[in-house]
Structure formats: structure tokens, C-alpha cells
C-alpha positions as CSV (number, residue, x, y, z in Angstrom):
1,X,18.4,-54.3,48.0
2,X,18.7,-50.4,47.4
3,X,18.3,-49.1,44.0
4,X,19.6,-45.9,43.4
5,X,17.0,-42.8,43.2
6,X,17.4,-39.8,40.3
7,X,16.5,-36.3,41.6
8,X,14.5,-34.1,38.9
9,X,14.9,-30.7,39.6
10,X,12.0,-28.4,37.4
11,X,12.7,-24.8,36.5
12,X,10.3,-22.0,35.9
13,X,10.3,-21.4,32.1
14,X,11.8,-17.9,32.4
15,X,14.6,-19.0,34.2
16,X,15.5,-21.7,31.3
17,X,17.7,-20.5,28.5
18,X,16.6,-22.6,25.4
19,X,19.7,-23.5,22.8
20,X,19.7,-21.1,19.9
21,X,20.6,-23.0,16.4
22,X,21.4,-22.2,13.1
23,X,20.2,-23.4,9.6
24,X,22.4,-26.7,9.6
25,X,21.2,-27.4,13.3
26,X,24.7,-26.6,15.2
27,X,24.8,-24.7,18.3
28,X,25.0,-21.0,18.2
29,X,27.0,-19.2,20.8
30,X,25.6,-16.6,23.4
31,X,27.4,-13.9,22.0
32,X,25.7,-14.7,18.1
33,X,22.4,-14.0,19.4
34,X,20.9,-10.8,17.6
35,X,19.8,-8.6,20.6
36,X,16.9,-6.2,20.8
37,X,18.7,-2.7,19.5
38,X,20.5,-5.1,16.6
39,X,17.1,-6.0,15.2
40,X,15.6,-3.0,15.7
41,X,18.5,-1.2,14.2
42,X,18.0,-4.0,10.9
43,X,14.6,-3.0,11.3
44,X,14.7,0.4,10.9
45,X,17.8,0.0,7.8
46,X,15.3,-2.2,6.1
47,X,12.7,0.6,6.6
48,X,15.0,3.3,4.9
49,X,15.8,1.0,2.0
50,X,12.1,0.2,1.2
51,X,11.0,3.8,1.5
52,X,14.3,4.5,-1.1
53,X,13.2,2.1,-3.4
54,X,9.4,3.4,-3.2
55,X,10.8,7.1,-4.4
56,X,12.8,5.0,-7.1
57,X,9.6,3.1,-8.2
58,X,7.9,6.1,-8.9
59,X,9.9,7.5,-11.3
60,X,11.1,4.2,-12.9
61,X,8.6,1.3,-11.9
62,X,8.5,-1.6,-10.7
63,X,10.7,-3.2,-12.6
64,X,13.7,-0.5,-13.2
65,X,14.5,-1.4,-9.4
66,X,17.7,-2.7,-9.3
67,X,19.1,-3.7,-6.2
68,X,23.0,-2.1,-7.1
69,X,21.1,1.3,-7.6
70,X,19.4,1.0,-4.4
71,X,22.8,-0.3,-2.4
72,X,24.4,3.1,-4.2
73,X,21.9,5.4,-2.8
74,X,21.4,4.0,0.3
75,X,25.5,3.8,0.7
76,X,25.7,-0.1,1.3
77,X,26.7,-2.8,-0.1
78,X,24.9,-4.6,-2.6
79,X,25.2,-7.5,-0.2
80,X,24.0,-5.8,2.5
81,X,20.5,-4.6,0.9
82,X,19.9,-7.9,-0.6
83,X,20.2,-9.7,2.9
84,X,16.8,-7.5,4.0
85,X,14.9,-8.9,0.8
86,X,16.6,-12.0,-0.5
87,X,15.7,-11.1,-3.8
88,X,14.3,-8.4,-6.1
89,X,11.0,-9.7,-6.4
90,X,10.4,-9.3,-2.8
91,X,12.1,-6.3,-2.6
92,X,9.2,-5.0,-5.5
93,X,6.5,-6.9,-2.9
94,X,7.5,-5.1,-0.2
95,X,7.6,-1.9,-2.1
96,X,3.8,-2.1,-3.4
97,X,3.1,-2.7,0.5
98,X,4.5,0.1,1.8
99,X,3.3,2.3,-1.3
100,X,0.1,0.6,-0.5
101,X,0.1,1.9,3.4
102,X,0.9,5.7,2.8
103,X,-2.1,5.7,0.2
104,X,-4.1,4.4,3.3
105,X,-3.2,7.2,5.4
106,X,-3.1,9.8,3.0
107,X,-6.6,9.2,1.8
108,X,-8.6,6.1,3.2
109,X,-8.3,7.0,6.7
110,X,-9.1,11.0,6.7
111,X,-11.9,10.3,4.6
112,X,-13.4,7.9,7.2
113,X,-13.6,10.9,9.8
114,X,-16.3,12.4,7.4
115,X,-20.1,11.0,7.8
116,X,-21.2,8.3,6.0
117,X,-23.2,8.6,2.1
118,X,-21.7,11.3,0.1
119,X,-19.7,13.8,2.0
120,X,-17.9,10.8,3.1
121,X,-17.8,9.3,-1.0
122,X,-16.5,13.5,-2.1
123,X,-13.7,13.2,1.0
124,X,-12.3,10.0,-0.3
125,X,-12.4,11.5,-4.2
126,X,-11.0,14.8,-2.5
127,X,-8.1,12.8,-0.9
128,X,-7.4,10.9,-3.9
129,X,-7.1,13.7,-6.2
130,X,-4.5,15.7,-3.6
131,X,-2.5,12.6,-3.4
132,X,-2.8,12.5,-7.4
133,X,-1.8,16.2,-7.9
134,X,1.7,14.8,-6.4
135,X,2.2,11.9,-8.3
136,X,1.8,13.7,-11.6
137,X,5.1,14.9,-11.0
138,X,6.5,11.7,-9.3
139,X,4.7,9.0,-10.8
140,X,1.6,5.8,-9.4
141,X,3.3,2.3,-8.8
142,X,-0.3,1.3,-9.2
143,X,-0.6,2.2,-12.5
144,X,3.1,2.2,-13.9
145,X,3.0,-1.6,-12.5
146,X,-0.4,-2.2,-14.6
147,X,1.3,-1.6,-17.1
148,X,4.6,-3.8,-16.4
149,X,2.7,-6.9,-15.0
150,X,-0.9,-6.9,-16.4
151,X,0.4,-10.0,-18.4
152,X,2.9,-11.4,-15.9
153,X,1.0,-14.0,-13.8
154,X,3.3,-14.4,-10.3
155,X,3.4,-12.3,-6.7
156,X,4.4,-9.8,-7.3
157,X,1.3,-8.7,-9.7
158,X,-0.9,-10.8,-6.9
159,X,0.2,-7.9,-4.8
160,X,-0.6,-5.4,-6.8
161,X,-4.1,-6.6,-7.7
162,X,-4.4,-7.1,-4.0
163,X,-3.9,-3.7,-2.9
164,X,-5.5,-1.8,-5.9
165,X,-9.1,-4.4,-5.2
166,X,-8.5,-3.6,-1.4
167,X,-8.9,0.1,-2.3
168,X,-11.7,0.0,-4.9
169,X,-13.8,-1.8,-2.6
170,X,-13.8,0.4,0.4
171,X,-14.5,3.0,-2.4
172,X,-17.6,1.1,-3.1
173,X,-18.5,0.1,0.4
174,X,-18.8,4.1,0.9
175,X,-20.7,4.3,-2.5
176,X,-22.9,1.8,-1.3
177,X,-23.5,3.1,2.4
178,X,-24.5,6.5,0.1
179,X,-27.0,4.7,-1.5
180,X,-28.4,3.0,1.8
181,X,-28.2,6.9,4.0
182,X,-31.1,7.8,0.7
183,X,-28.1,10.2,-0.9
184,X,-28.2,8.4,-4.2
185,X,-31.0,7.4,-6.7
186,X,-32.9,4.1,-5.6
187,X,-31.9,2.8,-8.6
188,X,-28.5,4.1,-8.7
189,X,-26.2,1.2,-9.7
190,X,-23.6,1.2,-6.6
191,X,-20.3,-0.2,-9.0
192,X,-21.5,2.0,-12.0
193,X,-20.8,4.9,-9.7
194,X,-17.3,3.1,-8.4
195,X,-16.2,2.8,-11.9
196,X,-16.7,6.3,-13.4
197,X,-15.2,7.3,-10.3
198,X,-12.0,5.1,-10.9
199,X,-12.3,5.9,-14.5
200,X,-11.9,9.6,-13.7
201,X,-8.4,9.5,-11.4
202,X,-7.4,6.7,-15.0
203,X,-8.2,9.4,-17.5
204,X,-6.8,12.3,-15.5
205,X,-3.2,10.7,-15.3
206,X,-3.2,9.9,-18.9
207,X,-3.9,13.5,-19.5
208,X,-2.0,15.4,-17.1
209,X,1.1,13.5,-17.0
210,X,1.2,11.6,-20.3
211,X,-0.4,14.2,-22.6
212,X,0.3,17.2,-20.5
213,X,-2.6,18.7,-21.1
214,X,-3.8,21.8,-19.4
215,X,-6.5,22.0,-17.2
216,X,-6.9,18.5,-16.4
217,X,-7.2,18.8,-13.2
218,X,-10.3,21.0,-13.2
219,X,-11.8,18.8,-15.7
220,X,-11.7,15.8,-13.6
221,X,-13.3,17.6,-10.4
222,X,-16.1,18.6,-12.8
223,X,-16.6,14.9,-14.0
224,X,-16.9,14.0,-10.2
225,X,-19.7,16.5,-9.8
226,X,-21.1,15.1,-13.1
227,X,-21.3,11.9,-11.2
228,X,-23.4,13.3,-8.0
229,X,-25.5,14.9,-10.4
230,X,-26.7,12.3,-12.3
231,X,-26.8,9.6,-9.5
232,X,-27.4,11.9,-6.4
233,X,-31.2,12.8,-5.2
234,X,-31.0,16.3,-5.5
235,X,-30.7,18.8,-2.4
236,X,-28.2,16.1,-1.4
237,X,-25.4,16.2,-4.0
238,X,-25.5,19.5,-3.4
239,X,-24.3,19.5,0.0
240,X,-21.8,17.1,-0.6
241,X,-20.1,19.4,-3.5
């Protein structure tokens, strides 16, 4: 008897072409494939739209964006900006993330070319208070969206949280590694410091840009040398101011 033999032929993986399908599981042509310069081009339209909706956050918060003002600035289609997010609330996500990422560069990561214990702690206080000299004309997400979702359990205020806790604790890790290079008091207490700190760029928005009062500014660089002088071994403060 002769039984009939099957040839299996293997292929290297990149010669295979696996089948491409779409949500309800049919087949999707060649041609429907998105190729590299279509999803970089999305890319880069999505980019545009968030950094549009980041200028319109500033001066109307979190919750004035509206996805037919956007599509009007941004010439599109209301449609066609709503098919980068899927909806508003992760349109306001991925606003607080890229707000979040030019505060990193703007201040975190110049500051961390300065040494460590206080000149590093006045760079990062320096940085802060240049990027805040700009938004008392524009406007903080950060603290505009306090306001709208301090109440308002749900992601978008866990992203918020996230990214303002992500930043206060890198400004108390520096506080901290001030304290441990002998530039603050033994008994200096490390979130004490933090706080008044924080409290500070709080107070100086509410004054400048809420009650327009003069000289703010000035006032708040003072209170941060206040803060050395009190918690900072002397000789050492000094250097840092």
C-alpha cells in the first residue's frame, strides 16, 4: 500500500505576511493598512491638537475644552479631532500630560544640572518662579484644575493628582538630599521646608493674578530666602541665594 505524503514547507517569519483584521474580525485589504508616513502624519496632527488644547486650557481650564472649539481652531472637523481622543475626558488626560511634560523640561530637568543640597533646591524654585512669571498672564492647569475637580473623584483628577505628587516629591527628594549634603539644620523637617516652598508659588498666584497685586513677585523671592534662613546652616544659605 502507498499512502500519500504532505510536504510542509516553513518560512522565515519576515518573509510571512500575517492577515490584518478589523474590529468585527473580517479581513482587511492590503491597500487598508495604515503605513508608516500615515501614522506618523496622525501622529504629529494629534500632537498639534493636544498642544492647541493645552494653550486653550490655560486660559479656560480644564473643563471649558470643548472639542467643536478645538476642531475650529485647528481647521478640522469635529469628527476628525474626536477620532485622536475618543472623547473629551481623554482629550483633558492627555492635556494635563503634555502640560505635565513641558513643566519637566522647563524646570525639573535644568535644575538637575545644578549640585545637589541647596543650590540645586534655589535652581528648581528659580525655574518654577520663571515658568510662573508666564502663566500669570496665561494661566496653571494645575491649579485652575484643583479647583474644577478637587471634588470630582474619576481620571481625569487621578491625573492631575498624579503629576502635581510626581513634582512635589522630586521637590522634596532635593530638600532632603540638602539636608543629608549638611546644608540644612539637623533638625530641619525635610516636608516642612517642601510645603512653605509650595505654599509660596500657591500664595503668589493668588496675588498676582487673582488680586493683582503689585510686587508679588519680589515678595515671593524674599519668602524663599526666608526659608534658607531659618532652615539653612548659615555660611551655606548664603551661597545658595
Amino acid at each position: 500500500m502507498v499512502q500519500n505524503s504532505t510536504t510542509v514547507l516553513f518560512f522565515p517569519c519576515a518573509l510571512m505576511s500575517l492577515p490584518v483584521y478589523s474590529e468585527d474580525s473580517t479581513l482587511v485589504a492590503e491597500t487598508e493598512r495604515p503605513s508608516g508616513r500615515s501614522m506618523l502624519k496622525g501622529q504629529q496632527t494629534k500632537q498639534a491638537i493636544v498642544q492647541a488644547a493645552v494653550a486653550m486650557g490655560t486660559q479656560v481650564g480644564l473643563e471649558g475644552l470643548s472639542i467643536g472649539h478645538l476642531a475650529e481652531r485647528m481647521q478640522m472637523s469635529k469628527s476628525g479631532v474626536f477620532a485622536h481622543f475618543g472623547s473629551r475626558e481623554e482629550l483633558q488626560i492627555s492635556v494635563i500630560r503634555e502640560y505635565f511634560s513641558s513643566f519637566e523640561q522647563e524646570v525639573f530637568y535644568p535644575a538637575m544640572k545644578a549640585p545637589q543640597g541647596l543650590p540645586r533646591v534655589r535652581a528648581l524654585f528659580d525655574n518654577w518662579m520663571k515658568r510662573v512669571a508666564v502663566e500669570l498672564q496665561s494661566g496653571c492647569i494645575f491649579i485652575s484644575g484643583a479647583v474644577e475637580f478637587d471634588d470630582r473623584p474619576g481620571p481625569v483628577r487621578d491625573a492631575l493628582v498624579h503629576s502635581v505628587q510626581t513634582w512635589l516629591q522630586a521637590l522634596y527628594r532635593a530638600v532632603v538630599q540638602a539636608k543629608q549634603c549638611g546644608h540644612l539644620w539637623p533638625d530641619a523637617d525635610e516636608q516642612q521646608v517642601a510645603f512653605e516652598i509650595h505654599a509660596l508659588i500657591l500664595a503668589l498666584h493668588y496675588e498676582a493674578r487673582f488680586l493683582n497685586n503689585p510686587g508679588s513677585l519680589a515678595r515671593a523671592n524674599r519668602g524663599f530666602d526666608d526659608i534658607l534662613a531659618r532652615y539653612g546652616v548659615p555660611g551655606v544659605a548664603e551661597i545658595a541665594s
